[in-house]
Rosetta silent file (secondary structure, phi, psi, omega in degrees, C-alpha in Angstrom):
SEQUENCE: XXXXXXXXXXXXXXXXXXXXXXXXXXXXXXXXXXXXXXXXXXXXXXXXXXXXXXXXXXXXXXXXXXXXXXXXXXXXXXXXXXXXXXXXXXXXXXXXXXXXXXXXXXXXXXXXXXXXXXXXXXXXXXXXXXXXXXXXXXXXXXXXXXXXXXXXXXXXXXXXXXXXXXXXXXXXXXXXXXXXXXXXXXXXXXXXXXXXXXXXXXXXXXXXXXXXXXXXXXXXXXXXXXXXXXXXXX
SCORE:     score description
SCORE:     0.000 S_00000001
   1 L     0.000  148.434 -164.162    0.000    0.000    0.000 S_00000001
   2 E  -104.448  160.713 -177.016    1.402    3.674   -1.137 S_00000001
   3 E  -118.496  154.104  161.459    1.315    6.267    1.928 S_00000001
   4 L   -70.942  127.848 -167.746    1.695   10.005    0.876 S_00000001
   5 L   -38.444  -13.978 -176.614    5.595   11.664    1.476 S_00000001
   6 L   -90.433  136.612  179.388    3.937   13.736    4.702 S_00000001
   7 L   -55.019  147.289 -178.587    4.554   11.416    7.476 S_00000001
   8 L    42.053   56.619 -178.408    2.265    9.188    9.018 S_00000001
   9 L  -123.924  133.095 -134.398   -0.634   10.467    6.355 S_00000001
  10 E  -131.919  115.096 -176.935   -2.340    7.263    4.895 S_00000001
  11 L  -119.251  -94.947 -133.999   -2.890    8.319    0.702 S_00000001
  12 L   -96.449   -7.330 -168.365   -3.624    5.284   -1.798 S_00000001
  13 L     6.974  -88.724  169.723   -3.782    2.501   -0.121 S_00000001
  14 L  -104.972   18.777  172.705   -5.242   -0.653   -1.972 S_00000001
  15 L   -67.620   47.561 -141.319   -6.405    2.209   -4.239 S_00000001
  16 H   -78.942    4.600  157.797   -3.134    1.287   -6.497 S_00000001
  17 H   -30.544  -59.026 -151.640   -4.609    3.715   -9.194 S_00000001
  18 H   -91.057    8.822 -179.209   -3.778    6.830   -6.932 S_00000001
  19 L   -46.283  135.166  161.113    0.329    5.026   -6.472 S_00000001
  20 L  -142.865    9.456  159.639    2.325    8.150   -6.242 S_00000001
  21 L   -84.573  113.623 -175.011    5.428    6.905   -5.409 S_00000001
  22 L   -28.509   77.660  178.197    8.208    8.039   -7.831 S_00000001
  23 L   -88.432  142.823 -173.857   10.748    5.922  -10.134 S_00000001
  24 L  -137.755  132.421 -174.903   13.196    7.935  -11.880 S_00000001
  25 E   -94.913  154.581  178.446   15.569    6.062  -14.453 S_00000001
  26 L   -80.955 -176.558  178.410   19.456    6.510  -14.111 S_00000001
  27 L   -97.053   14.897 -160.093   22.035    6.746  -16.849 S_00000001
  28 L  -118.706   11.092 -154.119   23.236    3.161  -15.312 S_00000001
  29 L    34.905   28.074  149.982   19.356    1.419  -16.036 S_00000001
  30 L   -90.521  170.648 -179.836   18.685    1.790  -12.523 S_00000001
  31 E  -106.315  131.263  160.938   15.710    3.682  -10.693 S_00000001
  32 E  -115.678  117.143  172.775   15.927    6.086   -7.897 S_00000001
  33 L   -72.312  178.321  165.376   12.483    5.309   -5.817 S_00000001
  34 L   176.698  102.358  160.884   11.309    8.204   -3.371 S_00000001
  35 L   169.420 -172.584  169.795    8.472    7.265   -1.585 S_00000001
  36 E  -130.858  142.578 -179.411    6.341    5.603    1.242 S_00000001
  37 E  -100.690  145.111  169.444    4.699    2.274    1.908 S_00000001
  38 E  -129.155  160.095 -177.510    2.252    0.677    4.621 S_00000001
  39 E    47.022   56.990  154.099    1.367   -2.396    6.407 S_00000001
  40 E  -100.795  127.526 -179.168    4.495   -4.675    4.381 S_00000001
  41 E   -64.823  115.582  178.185    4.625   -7.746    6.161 S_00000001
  42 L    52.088   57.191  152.778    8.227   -8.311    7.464 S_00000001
  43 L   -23.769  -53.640  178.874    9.251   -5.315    6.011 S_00000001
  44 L  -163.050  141.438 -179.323   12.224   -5.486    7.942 S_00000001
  45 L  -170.301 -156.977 -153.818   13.529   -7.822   10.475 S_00000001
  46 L  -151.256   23.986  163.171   17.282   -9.293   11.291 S_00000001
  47 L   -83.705  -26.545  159.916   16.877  -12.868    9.929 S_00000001
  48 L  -110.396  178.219  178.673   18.411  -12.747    6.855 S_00000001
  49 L   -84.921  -40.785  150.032   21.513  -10.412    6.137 S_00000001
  50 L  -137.833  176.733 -168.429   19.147   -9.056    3.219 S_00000001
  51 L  -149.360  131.113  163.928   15.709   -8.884    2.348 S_00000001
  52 E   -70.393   80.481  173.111   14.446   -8.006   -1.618 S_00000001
  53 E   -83.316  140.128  153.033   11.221   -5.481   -1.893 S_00000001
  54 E  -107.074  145.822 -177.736    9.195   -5.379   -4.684 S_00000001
  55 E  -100.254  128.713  136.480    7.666   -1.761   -5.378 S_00000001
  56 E   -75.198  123.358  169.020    5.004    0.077   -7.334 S_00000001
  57 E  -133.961  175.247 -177.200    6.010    2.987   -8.540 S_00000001
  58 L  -128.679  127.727 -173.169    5.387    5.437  -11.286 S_00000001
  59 L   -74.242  143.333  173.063    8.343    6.721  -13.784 S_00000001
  60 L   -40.657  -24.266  170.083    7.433   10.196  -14.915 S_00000001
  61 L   -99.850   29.267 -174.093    6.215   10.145  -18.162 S_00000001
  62 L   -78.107  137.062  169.550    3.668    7.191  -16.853 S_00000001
  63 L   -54.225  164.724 -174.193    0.019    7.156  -18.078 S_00000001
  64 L   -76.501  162.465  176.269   -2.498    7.989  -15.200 S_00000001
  65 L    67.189 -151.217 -175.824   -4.459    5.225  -13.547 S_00000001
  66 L   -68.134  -41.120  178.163   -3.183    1.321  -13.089 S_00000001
  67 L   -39.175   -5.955 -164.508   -1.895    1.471  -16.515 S_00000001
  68 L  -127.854   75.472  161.653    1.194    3.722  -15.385 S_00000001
  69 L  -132.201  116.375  154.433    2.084    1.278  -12.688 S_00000001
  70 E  -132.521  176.355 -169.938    5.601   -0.459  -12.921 S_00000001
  71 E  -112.738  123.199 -159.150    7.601   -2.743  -10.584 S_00000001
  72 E  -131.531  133.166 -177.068   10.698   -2.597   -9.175 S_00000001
  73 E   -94.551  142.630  177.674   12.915   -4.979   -6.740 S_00000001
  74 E  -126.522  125.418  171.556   14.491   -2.867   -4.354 S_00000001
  75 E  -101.763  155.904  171.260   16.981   -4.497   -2.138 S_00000001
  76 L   -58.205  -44.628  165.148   17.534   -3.448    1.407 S_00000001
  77 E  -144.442  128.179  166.749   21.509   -3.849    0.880 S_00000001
  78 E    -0.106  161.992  164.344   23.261   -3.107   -2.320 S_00000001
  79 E  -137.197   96.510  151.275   24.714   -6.612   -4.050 S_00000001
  80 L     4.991 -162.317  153.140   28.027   -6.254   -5.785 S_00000001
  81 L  -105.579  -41.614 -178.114   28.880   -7.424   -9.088 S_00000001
  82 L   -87.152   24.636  179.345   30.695  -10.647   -7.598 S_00000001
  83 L    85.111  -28.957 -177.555   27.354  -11.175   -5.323 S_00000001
  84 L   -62.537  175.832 -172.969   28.818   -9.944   -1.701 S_00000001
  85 E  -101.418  135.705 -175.881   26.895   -7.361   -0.091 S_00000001
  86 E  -121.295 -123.281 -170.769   27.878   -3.816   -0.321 S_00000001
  87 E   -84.131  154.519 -179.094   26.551   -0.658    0.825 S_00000001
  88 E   -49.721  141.361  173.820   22.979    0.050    2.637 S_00000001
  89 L   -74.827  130.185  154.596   19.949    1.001    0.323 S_00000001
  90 L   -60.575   76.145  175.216   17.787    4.259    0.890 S_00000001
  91 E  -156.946  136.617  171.016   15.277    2.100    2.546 S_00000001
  92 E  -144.667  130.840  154.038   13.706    1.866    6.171 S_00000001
  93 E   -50.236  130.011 -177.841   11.510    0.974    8.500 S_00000001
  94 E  -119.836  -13.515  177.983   10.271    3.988   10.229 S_00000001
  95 E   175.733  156.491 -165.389    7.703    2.638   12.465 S_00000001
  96 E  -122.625  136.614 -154.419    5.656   -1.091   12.905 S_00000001
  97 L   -71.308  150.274  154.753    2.433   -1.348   11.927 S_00000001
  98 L  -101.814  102.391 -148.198   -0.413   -2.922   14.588 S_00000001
  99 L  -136.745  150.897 -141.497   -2.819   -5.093   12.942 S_00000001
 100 L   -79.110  132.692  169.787   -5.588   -6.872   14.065 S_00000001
 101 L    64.382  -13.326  155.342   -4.936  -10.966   14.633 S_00000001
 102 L   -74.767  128.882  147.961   -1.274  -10.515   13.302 S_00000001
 103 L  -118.529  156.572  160.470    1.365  -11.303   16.190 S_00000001
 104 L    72.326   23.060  175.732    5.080  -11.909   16.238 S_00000001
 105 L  -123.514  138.416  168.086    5.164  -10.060   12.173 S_00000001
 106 L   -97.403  115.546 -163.433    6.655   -7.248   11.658 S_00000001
 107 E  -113.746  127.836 -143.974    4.717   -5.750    9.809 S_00000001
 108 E  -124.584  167.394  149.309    5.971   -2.118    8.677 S_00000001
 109 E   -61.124   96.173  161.562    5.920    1.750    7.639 S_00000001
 110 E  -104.980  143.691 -164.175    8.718    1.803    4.632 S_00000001
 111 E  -119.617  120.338  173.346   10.508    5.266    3.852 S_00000001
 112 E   -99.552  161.697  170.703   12.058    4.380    0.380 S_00000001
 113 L    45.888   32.464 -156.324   14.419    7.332   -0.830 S_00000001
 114 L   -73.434   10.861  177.951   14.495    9.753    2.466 S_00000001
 115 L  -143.589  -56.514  176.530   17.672   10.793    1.125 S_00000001
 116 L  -104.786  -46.702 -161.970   19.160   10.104   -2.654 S_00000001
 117 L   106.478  140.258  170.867   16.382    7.828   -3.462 S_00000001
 118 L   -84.912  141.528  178.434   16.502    4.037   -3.390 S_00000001
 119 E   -46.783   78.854 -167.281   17.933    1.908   -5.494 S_00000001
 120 E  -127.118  145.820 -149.527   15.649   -0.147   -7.860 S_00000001
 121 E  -110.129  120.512 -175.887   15.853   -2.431  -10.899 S_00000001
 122 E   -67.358  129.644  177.952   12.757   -2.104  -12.953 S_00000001
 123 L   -76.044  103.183  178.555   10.894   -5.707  -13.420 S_00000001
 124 L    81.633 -102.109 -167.023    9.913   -6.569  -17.042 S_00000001
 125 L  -162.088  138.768  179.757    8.754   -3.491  -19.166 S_00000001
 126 L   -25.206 -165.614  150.848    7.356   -0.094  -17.520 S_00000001
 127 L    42.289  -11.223  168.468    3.998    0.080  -16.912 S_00000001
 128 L   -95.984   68.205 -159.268    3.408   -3.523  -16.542 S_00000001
 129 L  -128.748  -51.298 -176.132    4.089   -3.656  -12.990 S_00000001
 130 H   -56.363  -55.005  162.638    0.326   -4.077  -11.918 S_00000001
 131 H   -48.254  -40.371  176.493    0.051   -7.262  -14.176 S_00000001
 132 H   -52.817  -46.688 -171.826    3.510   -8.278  -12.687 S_00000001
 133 H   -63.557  -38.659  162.998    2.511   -7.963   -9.564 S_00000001
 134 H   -69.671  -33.763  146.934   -0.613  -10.354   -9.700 S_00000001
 135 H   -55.702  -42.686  138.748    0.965  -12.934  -10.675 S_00000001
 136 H   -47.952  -70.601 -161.764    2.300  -12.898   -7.302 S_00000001
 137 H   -52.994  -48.348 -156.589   -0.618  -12.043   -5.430 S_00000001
 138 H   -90.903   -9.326  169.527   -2.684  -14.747   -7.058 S_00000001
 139 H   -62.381  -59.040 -141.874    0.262  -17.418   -6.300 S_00000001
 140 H   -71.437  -26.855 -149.819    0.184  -15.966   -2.497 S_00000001
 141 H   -88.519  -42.202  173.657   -3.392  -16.085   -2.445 S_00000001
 142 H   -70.923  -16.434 -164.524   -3.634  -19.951   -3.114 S_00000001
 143 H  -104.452   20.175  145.415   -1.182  -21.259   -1.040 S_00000001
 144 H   -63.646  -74.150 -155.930   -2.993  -19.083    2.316 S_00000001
 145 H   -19.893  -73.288 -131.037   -5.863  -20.842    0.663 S_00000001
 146 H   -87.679    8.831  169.789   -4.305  -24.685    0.512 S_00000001
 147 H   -69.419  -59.201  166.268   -2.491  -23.067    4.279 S_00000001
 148 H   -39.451  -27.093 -171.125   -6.145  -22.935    5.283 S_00000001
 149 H  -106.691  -56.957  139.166   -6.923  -26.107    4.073 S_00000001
 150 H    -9.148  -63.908  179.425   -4.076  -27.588    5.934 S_00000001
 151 H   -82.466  -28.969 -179.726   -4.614  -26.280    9.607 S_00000001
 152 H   -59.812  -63.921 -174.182   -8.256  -27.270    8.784 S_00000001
 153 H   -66.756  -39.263  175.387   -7.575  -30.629    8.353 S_00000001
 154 H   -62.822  -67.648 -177.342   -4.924  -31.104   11.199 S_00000001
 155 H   -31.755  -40.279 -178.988   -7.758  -29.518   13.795 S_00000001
 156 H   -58.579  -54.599 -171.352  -10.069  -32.088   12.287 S_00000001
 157 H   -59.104  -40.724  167.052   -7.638  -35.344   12.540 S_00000001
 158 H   -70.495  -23.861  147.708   -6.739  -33.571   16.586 S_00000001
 159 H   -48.867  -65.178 -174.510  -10.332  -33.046   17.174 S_00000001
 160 H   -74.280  -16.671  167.794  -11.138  -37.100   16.355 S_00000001
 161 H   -81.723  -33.688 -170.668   -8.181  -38.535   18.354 S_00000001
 162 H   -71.451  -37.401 -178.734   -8.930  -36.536   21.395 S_00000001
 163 H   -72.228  -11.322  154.796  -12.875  -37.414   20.975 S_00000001
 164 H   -38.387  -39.984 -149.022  -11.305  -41.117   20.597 S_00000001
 165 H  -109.606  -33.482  172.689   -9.820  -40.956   23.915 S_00000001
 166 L   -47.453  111.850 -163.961  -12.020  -38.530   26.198 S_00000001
 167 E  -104.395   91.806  171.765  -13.739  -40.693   28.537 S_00000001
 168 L  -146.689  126.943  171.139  -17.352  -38.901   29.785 S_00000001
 169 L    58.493 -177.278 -174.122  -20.640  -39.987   30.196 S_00000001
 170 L  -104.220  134.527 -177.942  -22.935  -42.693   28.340 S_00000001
 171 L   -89.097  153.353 -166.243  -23.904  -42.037   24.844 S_00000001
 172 L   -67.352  138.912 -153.746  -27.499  -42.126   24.340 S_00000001
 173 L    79.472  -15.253  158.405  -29.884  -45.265   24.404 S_00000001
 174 L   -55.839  157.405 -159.020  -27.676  -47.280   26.544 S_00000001
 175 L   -94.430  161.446 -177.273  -29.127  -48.901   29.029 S_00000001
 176 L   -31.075  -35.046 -156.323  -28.142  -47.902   33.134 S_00000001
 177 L   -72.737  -39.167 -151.434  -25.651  -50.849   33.423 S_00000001
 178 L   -65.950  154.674 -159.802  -23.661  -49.746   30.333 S_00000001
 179 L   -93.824  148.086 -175.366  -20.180  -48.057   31.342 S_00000001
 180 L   -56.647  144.797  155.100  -18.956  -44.159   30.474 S_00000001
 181 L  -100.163 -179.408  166.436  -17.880  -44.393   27.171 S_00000001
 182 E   -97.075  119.410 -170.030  -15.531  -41.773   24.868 S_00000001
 183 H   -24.829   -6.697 -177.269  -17.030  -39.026   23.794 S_00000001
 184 H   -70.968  -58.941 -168.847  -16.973  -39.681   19.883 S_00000001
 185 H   -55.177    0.055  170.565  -20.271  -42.189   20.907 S_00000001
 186 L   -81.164  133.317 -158.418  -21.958  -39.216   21.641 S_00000001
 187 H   -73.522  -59.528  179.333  -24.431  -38.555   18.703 S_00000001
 188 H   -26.169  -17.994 -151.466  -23.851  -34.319   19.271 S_00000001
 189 H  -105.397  -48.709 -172.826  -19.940  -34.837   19.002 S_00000001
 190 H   -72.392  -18.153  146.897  -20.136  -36.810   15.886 S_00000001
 191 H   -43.582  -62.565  179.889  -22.394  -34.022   14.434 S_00000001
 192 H   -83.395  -17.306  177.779  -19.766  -31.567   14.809 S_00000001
 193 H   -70.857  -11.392 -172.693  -16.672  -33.742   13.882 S_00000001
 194 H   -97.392   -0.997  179.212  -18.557  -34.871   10.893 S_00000001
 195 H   -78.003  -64.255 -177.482  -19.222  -30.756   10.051 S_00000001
 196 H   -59.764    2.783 -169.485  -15.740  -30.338    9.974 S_00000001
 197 H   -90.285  -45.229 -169.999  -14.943  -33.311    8.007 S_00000001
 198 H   -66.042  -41.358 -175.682  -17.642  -31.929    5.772 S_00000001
 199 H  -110.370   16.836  158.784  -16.205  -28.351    5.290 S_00000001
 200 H   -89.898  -71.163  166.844  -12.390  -29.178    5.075 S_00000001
 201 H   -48.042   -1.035   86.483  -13.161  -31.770    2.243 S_00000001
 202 L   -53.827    0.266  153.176  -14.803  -29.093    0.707 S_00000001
 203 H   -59.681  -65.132  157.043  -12.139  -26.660    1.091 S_00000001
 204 H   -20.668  -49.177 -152.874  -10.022  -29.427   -0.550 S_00000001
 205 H  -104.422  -52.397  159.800  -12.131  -30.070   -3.645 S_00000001
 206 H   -32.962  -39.457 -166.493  -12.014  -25.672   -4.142 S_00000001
 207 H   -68.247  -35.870 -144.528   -8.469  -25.792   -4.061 S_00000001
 208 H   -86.395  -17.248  173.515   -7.943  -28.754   -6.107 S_00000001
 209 H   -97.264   19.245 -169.801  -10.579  -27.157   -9.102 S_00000001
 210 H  -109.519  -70.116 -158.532   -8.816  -23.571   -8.341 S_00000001
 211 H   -60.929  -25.287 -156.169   -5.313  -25.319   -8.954 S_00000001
 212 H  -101.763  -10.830  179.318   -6.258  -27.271  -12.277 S_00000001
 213 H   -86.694  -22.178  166.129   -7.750  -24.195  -13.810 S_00000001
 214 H   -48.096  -71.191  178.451   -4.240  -22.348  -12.904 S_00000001
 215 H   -53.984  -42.538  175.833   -2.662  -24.794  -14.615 S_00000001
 216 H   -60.467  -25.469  177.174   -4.786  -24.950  -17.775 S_00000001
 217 H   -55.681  -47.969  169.972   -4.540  -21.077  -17.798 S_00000001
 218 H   -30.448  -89.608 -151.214   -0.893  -22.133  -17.731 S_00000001
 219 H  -152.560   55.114  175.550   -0.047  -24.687  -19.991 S_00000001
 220 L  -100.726  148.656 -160.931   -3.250  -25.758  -22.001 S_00000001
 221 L  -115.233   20.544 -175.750   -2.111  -26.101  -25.706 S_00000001
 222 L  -125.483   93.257  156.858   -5.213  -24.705  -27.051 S_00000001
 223 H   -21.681  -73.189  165.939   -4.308  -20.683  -26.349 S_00000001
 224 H   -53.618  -19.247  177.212   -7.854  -19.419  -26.414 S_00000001
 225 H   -79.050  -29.385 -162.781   -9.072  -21.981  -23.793 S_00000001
 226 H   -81.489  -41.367  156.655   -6.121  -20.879  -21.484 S_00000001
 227 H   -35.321  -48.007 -175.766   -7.467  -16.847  -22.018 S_00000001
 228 H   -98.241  -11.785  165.984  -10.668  -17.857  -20.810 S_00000001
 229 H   -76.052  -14.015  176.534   -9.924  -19.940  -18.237 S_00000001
 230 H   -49.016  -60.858 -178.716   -7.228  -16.951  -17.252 S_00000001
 231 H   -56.438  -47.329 -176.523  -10.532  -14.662  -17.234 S_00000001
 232 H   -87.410  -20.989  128.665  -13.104  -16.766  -15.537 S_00000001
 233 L   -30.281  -15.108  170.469  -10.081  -17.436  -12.813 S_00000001
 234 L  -110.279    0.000    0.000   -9.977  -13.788  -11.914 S_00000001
C-alpha cells in the first residue's frame, strides 16, 4: 500500500490507481524510488543479512491510472557485481504497523528514498508492474488458501483422536448398566466432527478445481481456452 511523502498520512492505499510513489531512471538502467509504503509484512527484520522489496512505482512520463504502474525490486543492501553485499539502500523501516490478529510479524511503515532515493531495478517493461505484480498475489493467495486447508484438516484429525480418547458420560440409548464411554459415541460430538470433516473436504475439492484451472490457464495447448480460463479465474 502507497502512503503520501507527509509522514504518518495514509494516501492510496489498496487504491493502487492513486500510487504516487516516484521511479526515476538513471544513466546506469537503474531507478531512484522516493516514496512511502504501509502495512508490508516483514518489512524489515534481522533474519536474513538481506531482504528483496518489490515496489510500485510510477516513472514520470507514466500514463495515469493502473496502466502507469511499474515494478521494481528494491533491495535493502546493495549486491556487488561478484554477489557480496555492499553498501545500505535508501530504505527503512520507520515505524511497525499494529494489525488486528497478526502477532510476532513485523509488519511495517517503509521510507524508500528519504535521502538520494533508493535503489531499484525495474521488473519486465514499464507500466506492466500491476500485471507483474498479480501474478504474485494470485500465487500468495492460493497457497494461504491450501495453508487454510491444511490447519483445517490437522484440527479435524486432533479433534477425532482426542474425541477417541475422552472418557465422559454414556452415549445415548444405553441402558443404566452400560459403562462411560468416549465421547466420539456421543451422537452431538459426531455431528460436529462430521461438520468439519464436511467443510475441510470441501475446502479441498475448491483448491484442487482452483489449482487445475491455474494450470490450464498455464499450460493448455489450445491458447484461447487458457485466455478464458485466465478470465473466468480472476
Amino acid at each position: 500500500m502507497d502512503r503520501h511523502d507527509e509522514p504518518h498520512r495514509a494516501q492510496a492505499g489498496s487504491d493502487l490507481a492513486a500510487v504516487r510513489t516516484k521511479a526515476v531512471k538513471q544513466g546506469d538502467g537503474s531507478y531512484r524510488i522516493q516514496g512511502n509504503k504501509i502495512f508490508i509484512t516483514y518489512g524489515d527484520h534481522d533474519y536474513t543479512e538481506n531482504i528483496i522489496h518489490l515496489v510500485l512505482a510510477r516513472t514520470p512520463d507514466a500514463p495515469e491510472g493502473v496502466k502507469g504502474i511499474s515494478l521494481f525490486v528494491v533491495p535493502k543492501v546493495l549486491v556487488n557485481d561478484d554477489g557480496s553485499l555492499g553498501a545500505r539502500n535508501d530504505v527503512k523501516c520507520v515505524s511497525i504497523e499494529h494489525k488486528l490478529g497478526i502477532h510476532a510479524s513485523p509488519t511495517c511503515v517503509m521510507a524508500y528514498g528519504d535521502k538520494d532515493g533508493a535503489v531499484g531495478y525495474l521488473v519486465g517493461e514499464e507500466n506492466r508492474g500491476l500485471e507483474y505484480m498479480f501474478i504474485m498475489m494470485n500465487l500468495a493467495r492460493f497457497s494461504v488458501g491450501m495453508e487454510g486447508v491444511g490447519i483445517a484438516e490437522r484440527a479435524y484429525q486432533r479433534a477425532v483422536a482426542y474425541a477417541r480418547d475422552r472418557v465422559q458420560g454414556k452415549a445415548v440409548g444405553l441402558d443404566k448398566a452400560a459403562k462411560a464411554g468416549p465421547i466420539i459415541e456421543h451422537p452431538d460430538v459426531r455431528r460436529m466432527l462430521m461438520t468439519m470433516r464436511a467443510h475441510t473436504e470441501a475446502l479441498r475439492a475448491v483448491a484442487y478445481v482452483t489449482a487445475s484451472a491455474m494450470d490450464h490457464a498455464r499450460r493448455h495447448k489450445d491458447r484461447r481456452r487458457a485466455r478464458c480460463t485466465r478470465r473466468s479465474s480472476t
